[in-house]
N, C-alpha and C positions, 0 to 999 in steps of 0.2 A: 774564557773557556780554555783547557788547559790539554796542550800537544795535540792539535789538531792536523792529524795527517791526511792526507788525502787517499782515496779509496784507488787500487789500482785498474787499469784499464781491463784486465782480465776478470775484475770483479765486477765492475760496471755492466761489462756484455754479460755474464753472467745472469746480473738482476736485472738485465732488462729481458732476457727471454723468461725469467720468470714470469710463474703466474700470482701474478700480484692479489690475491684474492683473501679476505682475513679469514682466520682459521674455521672452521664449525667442529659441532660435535659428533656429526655423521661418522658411524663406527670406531668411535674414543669410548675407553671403557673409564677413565678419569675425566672429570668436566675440563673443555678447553680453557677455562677462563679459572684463574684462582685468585680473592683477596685475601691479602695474609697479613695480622697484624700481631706485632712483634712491641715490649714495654715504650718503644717512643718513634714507629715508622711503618707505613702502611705502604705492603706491596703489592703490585699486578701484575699477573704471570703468567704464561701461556706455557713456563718448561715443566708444571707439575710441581706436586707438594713439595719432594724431596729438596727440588731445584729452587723452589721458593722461600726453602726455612733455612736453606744455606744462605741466600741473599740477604736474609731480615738478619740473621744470627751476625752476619759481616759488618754490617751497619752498624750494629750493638756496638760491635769491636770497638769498632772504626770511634763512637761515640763515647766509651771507657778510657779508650788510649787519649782523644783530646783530653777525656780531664783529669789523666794522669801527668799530661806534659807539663800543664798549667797549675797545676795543686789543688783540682776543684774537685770535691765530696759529689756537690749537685750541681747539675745542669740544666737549663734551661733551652727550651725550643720558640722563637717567638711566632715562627710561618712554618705549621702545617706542612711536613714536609712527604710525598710521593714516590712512589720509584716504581718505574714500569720495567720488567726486566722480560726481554723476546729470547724466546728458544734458537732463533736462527738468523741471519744476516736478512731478510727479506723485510718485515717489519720494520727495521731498525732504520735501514737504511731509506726507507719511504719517511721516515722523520727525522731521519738527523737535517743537523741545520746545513746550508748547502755555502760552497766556497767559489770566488773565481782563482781561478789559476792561471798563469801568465800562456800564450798560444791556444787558448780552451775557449772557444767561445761560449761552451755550455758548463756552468756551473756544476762541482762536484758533491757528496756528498762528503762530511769530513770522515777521517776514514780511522778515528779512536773508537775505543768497542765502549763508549761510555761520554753522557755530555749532564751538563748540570743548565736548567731552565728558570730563571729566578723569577719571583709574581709577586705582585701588590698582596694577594688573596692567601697563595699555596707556592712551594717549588715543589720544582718535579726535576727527579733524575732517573735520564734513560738508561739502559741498557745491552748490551749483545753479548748472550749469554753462549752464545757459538765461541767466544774470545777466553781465553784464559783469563780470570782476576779481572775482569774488567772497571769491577770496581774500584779501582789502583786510578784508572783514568779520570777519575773523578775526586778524587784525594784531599787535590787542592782545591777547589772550590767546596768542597764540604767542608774543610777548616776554616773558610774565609764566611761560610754560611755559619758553625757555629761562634765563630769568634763576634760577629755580629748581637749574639744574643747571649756574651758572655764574657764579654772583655768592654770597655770604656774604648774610645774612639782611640786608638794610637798614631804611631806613622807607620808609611807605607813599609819600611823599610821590616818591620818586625811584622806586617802581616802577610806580608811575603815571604818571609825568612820563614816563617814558622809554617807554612802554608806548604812549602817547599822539601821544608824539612818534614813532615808528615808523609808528603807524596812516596818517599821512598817505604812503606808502610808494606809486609806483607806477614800474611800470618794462618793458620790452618788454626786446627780446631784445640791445640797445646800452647802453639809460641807466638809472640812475636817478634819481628823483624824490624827494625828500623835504623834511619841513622845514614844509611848510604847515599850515592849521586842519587838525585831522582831522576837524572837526564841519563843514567844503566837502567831504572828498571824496567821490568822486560814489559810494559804495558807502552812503553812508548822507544823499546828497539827500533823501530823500524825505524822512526825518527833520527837516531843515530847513525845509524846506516844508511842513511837518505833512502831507503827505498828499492836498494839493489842496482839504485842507475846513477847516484850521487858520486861523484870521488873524489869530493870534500864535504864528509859529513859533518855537522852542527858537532860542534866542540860540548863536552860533560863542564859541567861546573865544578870541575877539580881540574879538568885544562886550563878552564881563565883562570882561574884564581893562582896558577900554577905559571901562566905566560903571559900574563899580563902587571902593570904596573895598577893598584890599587886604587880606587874612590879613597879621597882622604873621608874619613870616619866624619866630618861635620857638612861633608857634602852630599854625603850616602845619607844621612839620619835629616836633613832638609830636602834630599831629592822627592821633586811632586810625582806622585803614579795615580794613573787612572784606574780604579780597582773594577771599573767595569768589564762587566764580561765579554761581551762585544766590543769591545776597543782591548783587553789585551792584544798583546802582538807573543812574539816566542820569547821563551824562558832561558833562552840559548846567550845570556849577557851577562857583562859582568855587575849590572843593580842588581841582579836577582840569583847569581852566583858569590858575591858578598853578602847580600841579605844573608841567605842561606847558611854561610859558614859563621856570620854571625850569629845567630841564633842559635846553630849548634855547639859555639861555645858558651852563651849564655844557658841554657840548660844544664849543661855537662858541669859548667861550674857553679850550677845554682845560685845565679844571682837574677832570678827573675823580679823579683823583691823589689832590686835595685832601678832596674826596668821600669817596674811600675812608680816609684821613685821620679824617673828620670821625667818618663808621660809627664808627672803632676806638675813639675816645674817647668815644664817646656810648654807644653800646650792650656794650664791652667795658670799660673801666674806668670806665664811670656817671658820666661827668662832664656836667654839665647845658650844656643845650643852650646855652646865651648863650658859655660859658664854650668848648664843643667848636667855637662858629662861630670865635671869635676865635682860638683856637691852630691849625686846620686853613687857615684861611682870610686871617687873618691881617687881618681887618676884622671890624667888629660886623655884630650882625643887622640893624639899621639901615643899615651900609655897602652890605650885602648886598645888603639890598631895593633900593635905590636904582640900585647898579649892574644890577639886574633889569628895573628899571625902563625906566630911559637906554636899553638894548637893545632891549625892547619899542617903547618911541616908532619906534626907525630904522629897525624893520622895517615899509617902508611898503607892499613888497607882501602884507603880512597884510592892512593894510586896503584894500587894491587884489580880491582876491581875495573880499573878503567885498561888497563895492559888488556887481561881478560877480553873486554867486550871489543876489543879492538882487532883482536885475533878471529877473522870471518869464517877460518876453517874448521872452527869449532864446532860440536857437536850445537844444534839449537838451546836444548835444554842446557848444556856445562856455560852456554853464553849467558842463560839467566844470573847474573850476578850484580849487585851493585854495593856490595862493600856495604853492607849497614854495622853499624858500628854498635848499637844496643841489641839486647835478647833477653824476654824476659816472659811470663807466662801470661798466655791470654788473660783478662780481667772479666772475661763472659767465656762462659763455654756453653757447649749444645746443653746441659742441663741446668743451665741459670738463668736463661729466656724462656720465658712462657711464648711461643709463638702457636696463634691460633689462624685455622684455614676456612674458608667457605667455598662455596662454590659466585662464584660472579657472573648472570646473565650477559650472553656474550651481546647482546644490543648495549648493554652499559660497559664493555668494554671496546665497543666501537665507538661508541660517544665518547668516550674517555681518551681516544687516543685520537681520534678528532680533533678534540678542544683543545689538544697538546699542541694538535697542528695550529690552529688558530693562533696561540704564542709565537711561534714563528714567523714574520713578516711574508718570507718567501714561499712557506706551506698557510699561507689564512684560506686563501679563495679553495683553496682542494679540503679543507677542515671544515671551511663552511656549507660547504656544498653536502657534505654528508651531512653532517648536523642537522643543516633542512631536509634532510630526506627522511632520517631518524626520527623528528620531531613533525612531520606530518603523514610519515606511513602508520596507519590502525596497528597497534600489536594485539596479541593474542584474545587480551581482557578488555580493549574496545570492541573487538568483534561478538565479544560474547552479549556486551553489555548494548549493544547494537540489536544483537537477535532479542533481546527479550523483549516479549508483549507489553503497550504501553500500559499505565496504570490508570485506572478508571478515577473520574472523579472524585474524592471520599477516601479513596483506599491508601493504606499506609505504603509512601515510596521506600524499598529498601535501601536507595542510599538518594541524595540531593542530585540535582539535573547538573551535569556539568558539558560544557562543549572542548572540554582540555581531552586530547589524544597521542599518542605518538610515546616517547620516550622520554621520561623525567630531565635523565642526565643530562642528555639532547638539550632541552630546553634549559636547564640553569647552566650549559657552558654557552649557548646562544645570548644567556641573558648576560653575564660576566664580558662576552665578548661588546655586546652595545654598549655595556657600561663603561668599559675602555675607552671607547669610538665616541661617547657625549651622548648616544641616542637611546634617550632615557624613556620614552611614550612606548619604544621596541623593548627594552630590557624590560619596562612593569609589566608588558605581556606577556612573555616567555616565562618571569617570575611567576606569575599567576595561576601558566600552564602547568611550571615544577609544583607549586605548591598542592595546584588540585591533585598530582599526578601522584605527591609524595608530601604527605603534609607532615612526613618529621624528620625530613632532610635536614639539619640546621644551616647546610650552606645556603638556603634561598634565604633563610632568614638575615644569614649575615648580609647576602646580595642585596635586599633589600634596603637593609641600612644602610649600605656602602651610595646603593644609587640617592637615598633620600639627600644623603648629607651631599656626594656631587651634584646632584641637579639642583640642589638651594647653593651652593660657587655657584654653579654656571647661568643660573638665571637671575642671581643678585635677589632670591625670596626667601622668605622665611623658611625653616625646614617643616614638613608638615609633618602631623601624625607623631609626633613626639616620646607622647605616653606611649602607643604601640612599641615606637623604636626603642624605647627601654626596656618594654617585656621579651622583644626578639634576641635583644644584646644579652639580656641577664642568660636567655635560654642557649646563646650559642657559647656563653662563658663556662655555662654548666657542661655542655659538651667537651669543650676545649677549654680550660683554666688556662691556659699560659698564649694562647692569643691576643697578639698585643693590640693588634689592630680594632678588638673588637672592644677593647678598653677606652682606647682612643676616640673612637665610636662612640662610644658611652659615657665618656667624660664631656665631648663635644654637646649630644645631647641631653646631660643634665645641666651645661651651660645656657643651652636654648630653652629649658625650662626652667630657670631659676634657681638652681642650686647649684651653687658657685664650691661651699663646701666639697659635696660627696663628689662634684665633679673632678677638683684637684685630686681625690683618694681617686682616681680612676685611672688619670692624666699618670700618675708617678706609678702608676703599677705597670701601666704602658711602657713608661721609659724604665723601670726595673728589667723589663723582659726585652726590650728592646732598645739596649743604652746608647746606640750608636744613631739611633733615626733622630736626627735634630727636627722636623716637622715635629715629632711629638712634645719636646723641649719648645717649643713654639706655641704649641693649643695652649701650653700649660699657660705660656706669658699673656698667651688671649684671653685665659681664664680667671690671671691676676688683674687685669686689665676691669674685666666683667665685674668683680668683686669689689674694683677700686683698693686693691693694692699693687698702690704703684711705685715703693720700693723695690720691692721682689719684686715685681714687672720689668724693672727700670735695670734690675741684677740680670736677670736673664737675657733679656736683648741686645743688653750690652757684650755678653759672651758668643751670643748666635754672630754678632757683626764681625768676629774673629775665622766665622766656619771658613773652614778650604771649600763649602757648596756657594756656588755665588748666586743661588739662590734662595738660600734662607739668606745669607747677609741682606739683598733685596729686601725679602717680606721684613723680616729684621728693622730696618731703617725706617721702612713704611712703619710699620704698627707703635716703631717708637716717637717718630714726627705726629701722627695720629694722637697716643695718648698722651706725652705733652702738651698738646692740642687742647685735648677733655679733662686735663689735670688743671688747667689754667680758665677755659673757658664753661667747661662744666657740662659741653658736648661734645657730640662725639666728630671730629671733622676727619673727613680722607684728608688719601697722601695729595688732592692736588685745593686743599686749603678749601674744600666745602662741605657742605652738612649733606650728610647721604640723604635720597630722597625715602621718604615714608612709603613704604610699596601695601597697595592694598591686598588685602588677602583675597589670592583665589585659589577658586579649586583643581586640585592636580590630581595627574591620575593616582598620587597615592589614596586620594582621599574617594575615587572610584572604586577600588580595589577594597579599600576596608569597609565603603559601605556595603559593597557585594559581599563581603567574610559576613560581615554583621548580618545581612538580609539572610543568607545561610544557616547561620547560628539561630536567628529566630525560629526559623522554619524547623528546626532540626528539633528545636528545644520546644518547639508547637507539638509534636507529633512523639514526646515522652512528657510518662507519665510524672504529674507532679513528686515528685522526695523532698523532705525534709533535710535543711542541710545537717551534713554530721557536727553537732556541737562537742564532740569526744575533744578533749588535746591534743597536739600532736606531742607523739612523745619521742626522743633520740638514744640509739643505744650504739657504741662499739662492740663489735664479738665477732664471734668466728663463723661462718657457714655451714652448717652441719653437712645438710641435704636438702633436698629439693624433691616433693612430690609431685608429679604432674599427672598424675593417673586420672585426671578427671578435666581434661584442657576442656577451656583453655582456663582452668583454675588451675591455681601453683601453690602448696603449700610449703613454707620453707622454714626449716627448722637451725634456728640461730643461738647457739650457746653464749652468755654473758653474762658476768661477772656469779658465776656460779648457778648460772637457770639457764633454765632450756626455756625459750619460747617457740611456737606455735604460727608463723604471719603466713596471712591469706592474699591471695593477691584473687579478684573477680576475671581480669583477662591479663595474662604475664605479658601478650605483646601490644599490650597500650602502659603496660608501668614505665614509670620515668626512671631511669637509668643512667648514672652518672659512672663514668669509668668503662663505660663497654658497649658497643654499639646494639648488639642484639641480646635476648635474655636466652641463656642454656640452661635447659632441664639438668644438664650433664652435671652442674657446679656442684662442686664439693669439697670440703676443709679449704673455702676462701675467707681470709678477712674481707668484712664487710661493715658497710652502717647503712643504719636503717632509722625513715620516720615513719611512723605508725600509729595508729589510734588503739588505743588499749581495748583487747573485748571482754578481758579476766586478768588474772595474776599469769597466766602463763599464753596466753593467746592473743592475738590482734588482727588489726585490718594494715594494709602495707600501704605506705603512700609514696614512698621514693626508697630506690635501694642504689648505694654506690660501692662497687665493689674494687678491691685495692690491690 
């Protein structure tokens, strides 16, 4: 987590005579709660539209400039990424993560206007939108979250560097800024300054590199770093002050090329480091350093910038400076985002900020405790569905008997939280709850899968319900195409039901979008394994026994003593030289849950009248979106231009159509490209079966 300051004492008493209460709509003439989704990030806001389209539009930035630095056209997202941004210090700081500090016996809040929260599932990045930029605070772990889903596994040394070199990042709605110390910019001043009670503040990274004697270049490019987030410590060194000025000469002189070069023979064919400088680079590590060096000296507004911040009698604003050394014009501006707003029920933004606490070790028991209050207090539409009159024998029920109450999101961040924890009989519960609650959520669907395939590890059984988990995965890929995990998912189980093939096309779309997760690099060897190719099996594990994780080397060594094992004896033996036992099938709660869907669906499908299926084609067209009739909801007639025709498509209820590209259907749409499949009714009209809009 990146310059985490501590909060000061006058702001602490401050928020504790606050009243800690989360917001309501009681006399707001805009809704307290806003979701706002922006071409690749979904935000949650309590500071209003304005305040919210600036957040999403930053982000965009922030997500342009990485792949200008890198030379990339397209980028890739593999984990769902969140961003809660609060109007004021009072929220923010009931969730930031909490620190000890040395004479404190009570832990503080960190005191950056911005933190980054990584998850199996989603990340989430907070906000205090009370703080100038505070998106700046967050800089370096947003680099280090897309480089994850867009670079090959490197060394520490460049994803720090480059991580670092981002931080200094600022930019309005024309320029940006980059290039300078990120230990000046003003999002982590205080930092510098110790605080106002410091007096000897943490040195910039144009000090050390300025008074100290250097990392020789083959000891910086093999030094190990922990890239976790909770185990960084401060940025205030010279690893990550040489990083840094490294990479800003690799940029500046565009030899990124060479970079990627150097990766292939260092960490893919093992060639030692002296040896990968000189054939990438085409000079020694010695040349190297040197020409790092020479660079450093000429950038003399680094040390322009740091005189500046170092002068306390300055005005605050003329202190904002830190020497960025590029300038060049935003790559999104406010009219090149589509950024779209709703309003968000504020009971799903207490759930939501809940579940955030639950991520936190220190905030679980205060996250969980709302959660359960969320998910067993009656909302509005239990009460109603409570007052109405039972149904007599015979007569048609308006909707199936359900005992699910309380709050959807409640219940699928309660069920995510068990799924963490092992406690998987609670998680199929709470799934159950979201699903009756909200049955086109697609995160229960994903949850679901997530729980089948952990609770078949943790019980040593088969996975159950298989077929289901492949129609759940297909439908949360339709949601989210570049979700790697649900690929992983899905390649997992089309291994457990026999299809070795379509499973590997699943496996490598996984690691396409997610090249750096060696687990994924692992199913696949499991998958080679399945197939009985144990070449490519024997290739890959061999590479996994190389990871810096000493825990894929583990599973690694295992799966490959294992299938030598089945290559020789033609079964399958574990790592301790026996034949796994034949576990008989029983029934799990998954297989409660779907028989309860299924009991459902009969009943549902008792009480409609017999239709003939539609034997029409489906048919697929590209074109443009004309318009959109809804004069007659919940019928939507939607007029689609393609390849020189106008068609006609009808949709019976627009808020049950399947929807690819956009979470809710708008009457509003107009001149969108769109595709559509459809049943033809004439030469120019149809029935709508799915619409994805782009």
């Amino acid at each position: 987590m990146h310059h985490h300051r501590l909060i000061s004492p006058s702001l602490i008493s401050a928020l504790l005579l606050a009243l800690f209460a989360f917001p309501t709509s009681v006399g707001s003439a805009e809704p307290p709660w806003l979701e706002l989704h922006s071409a690749h990030f979904t935000v949650i806001t309590d500071a209003g539209e304005k305040k919210g389209r600036e957040v999403a539009l930053r982000f965009e930035q922030m997500r342009a400039v990485f792949g200008l630095l890198l030379g990339k056209d397209r980028l890739q997202q593999s984990i769902p990424l969140t961003i809660l941004a609060f109007k004021n210090d009072k929220l923010y700081y009931q969730l930031a993560p909490l620190r000890h500090i040395p004479d404190n016996p009570q832990p503080q809040p960190i005191g950056a206007p911005g933190f980054f929260l990584p998850g199996d599932d989603q990340d989430f990045i907070v906000l205090n939108l009370f703080e100038v930029d505070p998106w700046n605070a967050v800089a370096h772990d947003f680099t280090i979250m897309m480089l994850n889903s867009n670079y090959p596994i490197a060394q520490g040394w460049f994803d720090e560097g480059l991580a670092e070199y981002f931080s200094s990042i600022h930019f309005d709605n024309k320029q940006v800024d980059i290039g300078g110390d990120p230990e000046l910019n003003p999002s982590v001043k205080e930092d510098l300054l110790g605080n106002l009670q410091d007096a000897h503040p943490a040195k910039s990274l144009t000090e050390l590199l300025g008074a100290q004697v250097w990392m020789a270049i083959p000891d910086l490019f093999s030094a190990r770093h922990d890239p976790s987030t909770r185990n960084e410590g401060t940025h205030h060194t010279l690893y990550y002050a040489e990083s840094w000025i490294m990479m800003h000469y690799l940029l500046h002189a565009k030899r990124l090329p060479e970079t990627g070069a150097y990766f292939d023979l260092v960490l893919n064919r093992h060639v030692p480091v002296e040896d990968a400088i000189k054939q990438a680079f085409a000079m020694t590590s010695a040349e190297l350093e040197q020409a790092v060096k020479d660079y450093f000296r000429k950038q003399d507004v680094l040390q322009k910038a740091v005189g500046a911040a170092r002068q306390t009698n300055l005005d605050p604003i003329a202190q904002m400076v830190s020497g960025e050394t590029d300038h060049f014009p935003v790559p999104v501006g406010p009219d090149d985002s589509a950024i779209t707003a709703k309003p968000l029920p504020e009971a799903d933004a207490r759930a939501l900020y809940a579940g955030v606490k639950t991520r936190l070790p220190e905030r679980r028991d205060a996250g969980l405790k709302t959660l359960r209050e969320l998910a067993t207090t009656p909302t509005e539409a239990d009460k109603k569905l409570e007052a109405k009159p039972a149904k007599k024998i015979g007569e048609e029920a308006e909707q199936l008997p359900s005992n699910a109450m309380g709050n959807a999101v409640a219940h699928r961040m309660l069920a995510w939280d068990h799924i963490q924890h092992g406690e998987f009989d609670e998680a199929l519960a709470e799934i159950n709850d979201a699903a009756e609650l909200n049955p086109r959520d697609a995160w229960v669907r994903y949850y679901l899968s997530v729980a089948k395939y952990r609770m078949s590890v943790a019980r040593h059984t088969p996975m159950m319900s298989v077929a289901n988990m492949l129609i759940d995965l297909k439908a949360v890929l339709e949601w989210n195409p570049e979700m790697a995990d649900a690929y992983d998912l899905l390649a997992i189980a089309r291994t457990a039901g026999g299809g070795t093939t379509a499973a590997m096309q699943a496996e490598r779309a996984a690691i396409n979008l997610s090249p750096r997760n060696e687990l994924y690099v692992y199913h696949l060897a499991e998958i080679y394994v399945a197939a009985k190719k144990w070449e490519a099996a024997a290739a890959v594990l061999e590479r996994l026994k190389t990871s810096a994780d000493p825990e894929v080397v583990k599973l690694a060594r295992e799966l490959s003593t294992q299938t030598q094992a089945e290559r020789k004896y033609g079964i399958a033996i574990n790592s301790t030289g026996e034949v796994p036992p034949k576990y008989e099938k029983q029934k799990s709660p998954f297989d409660v849950l779907e028989e309860d869907a299924a009991k459902r669906a009969e009943a549902e499908k008792a009480h409609q009248p017999d239709v003939a299926p539609d034997a029409r084609p489906t048919k697929f067209i590209k074109g443009q979106l004309v318009s959109v009739d809804c004069s007659k909801t919940p019928v939507a007639i939607l007029t689609v231009a393609a390849d020189g025709t106008s068609l006609k498509l009808r949709t019976a209820d627009y808020k049950s159509l399947l929807l690819i590209g956009a979470v809710d259907f708008s009457c509003a749409w107009h001149d969108r490209a769109v595709t559509v499949n459809y049943k033809a009714g004439g030469l120019a009209d149809g029935d709508l079966v799915s619409l994805e809009v782009r």
